[in-house]
C-alpha positions in Angstrom: 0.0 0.0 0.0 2.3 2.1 0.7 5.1 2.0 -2.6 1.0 2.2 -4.1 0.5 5.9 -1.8 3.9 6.9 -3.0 3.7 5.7 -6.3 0.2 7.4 -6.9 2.5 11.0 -5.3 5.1 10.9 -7.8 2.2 10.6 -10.4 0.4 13.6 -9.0 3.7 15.6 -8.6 4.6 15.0 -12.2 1.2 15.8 -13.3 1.4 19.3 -11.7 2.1 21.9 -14.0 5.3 23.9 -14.1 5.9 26.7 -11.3 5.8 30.3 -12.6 9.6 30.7 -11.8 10.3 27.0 -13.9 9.0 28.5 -17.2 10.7 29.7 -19.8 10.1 33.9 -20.6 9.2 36.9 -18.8 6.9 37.1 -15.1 3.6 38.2 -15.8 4.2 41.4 -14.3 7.0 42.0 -16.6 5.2 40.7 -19.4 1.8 43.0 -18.5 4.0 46.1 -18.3 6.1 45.3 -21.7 2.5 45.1 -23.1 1.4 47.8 -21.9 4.1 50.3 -23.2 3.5 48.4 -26.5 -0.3 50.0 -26.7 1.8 53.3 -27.7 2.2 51.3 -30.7 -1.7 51.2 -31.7 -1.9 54.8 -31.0 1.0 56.1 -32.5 -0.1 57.5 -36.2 3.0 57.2 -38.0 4.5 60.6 -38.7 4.7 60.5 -43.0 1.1 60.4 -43.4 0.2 62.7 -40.3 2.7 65.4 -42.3 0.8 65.0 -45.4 -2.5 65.3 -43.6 -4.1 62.2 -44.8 -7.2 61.1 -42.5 -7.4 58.2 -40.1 -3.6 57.5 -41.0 -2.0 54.2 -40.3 -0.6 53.7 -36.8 3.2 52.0 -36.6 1.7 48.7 -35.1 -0.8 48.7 -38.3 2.2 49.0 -40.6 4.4 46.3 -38.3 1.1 44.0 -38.5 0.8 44.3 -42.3 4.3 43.7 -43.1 4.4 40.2 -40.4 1.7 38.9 -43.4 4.2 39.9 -46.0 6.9 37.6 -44.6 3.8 35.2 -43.5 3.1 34.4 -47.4 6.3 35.9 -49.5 7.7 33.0 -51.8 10.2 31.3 -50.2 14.2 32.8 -50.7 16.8 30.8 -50.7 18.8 31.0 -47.3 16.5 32.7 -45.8 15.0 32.0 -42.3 10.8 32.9 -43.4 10.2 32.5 -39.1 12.9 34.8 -38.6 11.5 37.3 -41.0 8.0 37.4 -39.3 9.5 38.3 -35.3 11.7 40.8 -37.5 9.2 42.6 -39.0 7.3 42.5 -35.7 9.6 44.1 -33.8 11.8 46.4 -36.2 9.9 49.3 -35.1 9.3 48.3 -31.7 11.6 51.0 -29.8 8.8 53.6 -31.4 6.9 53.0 -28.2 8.8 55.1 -26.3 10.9 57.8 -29.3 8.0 58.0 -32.0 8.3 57.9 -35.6 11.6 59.6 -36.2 11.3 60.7 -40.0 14.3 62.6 -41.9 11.6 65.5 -42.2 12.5 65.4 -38.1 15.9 66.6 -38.8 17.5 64.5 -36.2 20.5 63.5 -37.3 20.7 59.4 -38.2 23.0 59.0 -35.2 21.4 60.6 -32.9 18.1 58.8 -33.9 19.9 55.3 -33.2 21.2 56.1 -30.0 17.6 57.0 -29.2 16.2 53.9 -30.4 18.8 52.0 -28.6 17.9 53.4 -25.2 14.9 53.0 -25.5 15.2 49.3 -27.0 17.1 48.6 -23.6 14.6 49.9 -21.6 11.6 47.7 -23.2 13.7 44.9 -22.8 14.8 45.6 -19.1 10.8 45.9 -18.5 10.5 42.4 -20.4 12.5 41.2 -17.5 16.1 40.5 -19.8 15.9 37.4 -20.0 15.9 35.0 -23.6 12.9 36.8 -25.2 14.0 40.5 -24.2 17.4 38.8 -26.2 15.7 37.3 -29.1 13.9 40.7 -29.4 17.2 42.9 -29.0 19.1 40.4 -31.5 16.6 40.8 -34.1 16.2 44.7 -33.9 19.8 44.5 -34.2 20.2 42.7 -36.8 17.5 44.9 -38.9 19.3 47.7 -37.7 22.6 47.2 -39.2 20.9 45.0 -42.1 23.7 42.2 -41.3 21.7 39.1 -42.8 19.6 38.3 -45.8 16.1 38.4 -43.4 17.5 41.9 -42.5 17.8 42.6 -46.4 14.0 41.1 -47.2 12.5 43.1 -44.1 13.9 46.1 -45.2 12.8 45.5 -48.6 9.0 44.6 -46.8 9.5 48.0 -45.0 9.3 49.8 -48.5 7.3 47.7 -49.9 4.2 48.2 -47.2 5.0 52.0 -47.3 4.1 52.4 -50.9 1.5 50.1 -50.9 -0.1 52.1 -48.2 0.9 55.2 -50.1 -1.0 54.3 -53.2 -3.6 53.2 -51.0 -4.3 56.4 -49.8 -4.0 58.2 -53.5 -6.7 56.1 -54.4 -9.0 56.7 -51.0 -7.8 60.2 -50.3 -7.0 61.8 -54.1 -4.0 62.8 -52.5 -0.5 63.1 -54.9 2.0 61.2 -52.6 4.9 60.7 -55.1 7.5 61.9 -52.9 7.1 58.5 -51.0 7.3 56.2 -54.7 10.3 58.0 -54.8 11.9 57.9 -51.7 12.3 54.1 -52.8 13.3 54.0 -56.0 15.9 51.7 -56.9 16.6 50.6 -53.0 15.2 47.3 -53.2 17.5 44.6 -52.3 16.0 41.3 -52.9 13.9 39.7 -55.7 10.7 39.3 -54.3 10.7 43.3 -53.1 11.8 44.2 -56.3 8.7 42.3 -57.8 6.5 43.5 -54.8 6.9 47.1 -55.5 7.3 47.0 -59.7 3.7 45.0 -59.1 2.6 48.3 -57.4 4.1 50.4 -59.4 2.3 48.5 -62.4 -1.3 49.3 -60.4 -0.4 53.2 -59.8 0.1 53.5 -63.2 -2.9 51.9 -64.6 -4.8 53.6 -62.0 -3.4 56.8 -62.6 -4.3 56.4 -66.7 -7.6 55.6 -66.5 -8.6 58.6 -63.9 
């Protein structure tokens, strides 16, 4: 009975889930206040549009969102990580919950802007606790940052790619003339399927534009 009583124990004990402090990732404290911080992202109207004046503009974690499904259903690319891609393009704007949308038109020079970005990067992930996802999330900011890997070239490339689309977007909604942005990205593209991406909409501005 009683190797039974301690048998039927060591089954209860190893049906019992985890303790909070046994799992993997942030406290739920630290992950409530990371979350938190992050709603700056849903209400943060990202700064090109809001300059140009066009209504109900796209927020940064609208643009983030929309360019996750880009890497969600690109064709695949040799050597390239398509997982990777997605958390990239998730987070490669993520410090914008505490600096903004920093555009050139801010006239903050390109250094200064990183070294904002950074701070406030360390902070988030200092909040997240620091453990392995505040890393995985610093590595892969990183990695867009200084575009050191091919998912670094392809999520820039989706970075363009999602600001033009939204630009022509809002020609067509809005009748607004926003050019300056088609042109901002000319010729930067780095990989094949943003080249394809953006000649695509190019291809559907110009039609569009021709028959109005």
């Amino acid at each position: 009975m009683a190797a039974a009583s301690a048998s039927a124990s060591e089954s209860s004990a190893s049906a019992a889930p985890p303790s909070p402090q046994a799992m993997e990732g942030p406290s739920p404290s630290s992950a409530i206040d990371f979350l938190t911080l992050c709603h700056r992202l849903k209400t943060t109207k990202r700064a090109g549009w809001v300059r140009r004046e066009i209504q109900d503009p796209e927020s940064i974690a609208d643009h983030m969102y929309r360019m996750g499904v880009m890497a969600l259903i690109a064709n695949d690319i040799p050597g390239v990580n398509r997982d990777r891609c997605i958390k990239m393009a998730i987070v490669h704007d993520i410090a914008e919950a505490i600096v903004g949308d920093i555009t050139p038109s801010d006239g903050v020079p390109k250094l200064e802007k990183s070294r904002r970005e950074r701070e406030a990067l360390e902070h988030m992930c200092t909040l997240l606790g620091g453990e392995s996802r505040a890393k995985e999330i610093a590595d892969l900011w990183m990695e867009y940052e200084e575009n050191t890997s091919l998912e670094a070239k392809f999520v820039k490339d989706l970075d363009k790619v999602e600001m033009i689309l939204q630009a022509l977007e809002y020609e067509n909604e809005q009748g607004k003339d926003l050019n300056e942005f088609f042109e901002s990205t000319a010729g930067k593209f780095q990989t094949d399927v943003g080249k394809a991406w953006a000649a695509e909409i190019a291809s559907r501005r110009k039609r569009l534009r021709s028959s109005s």
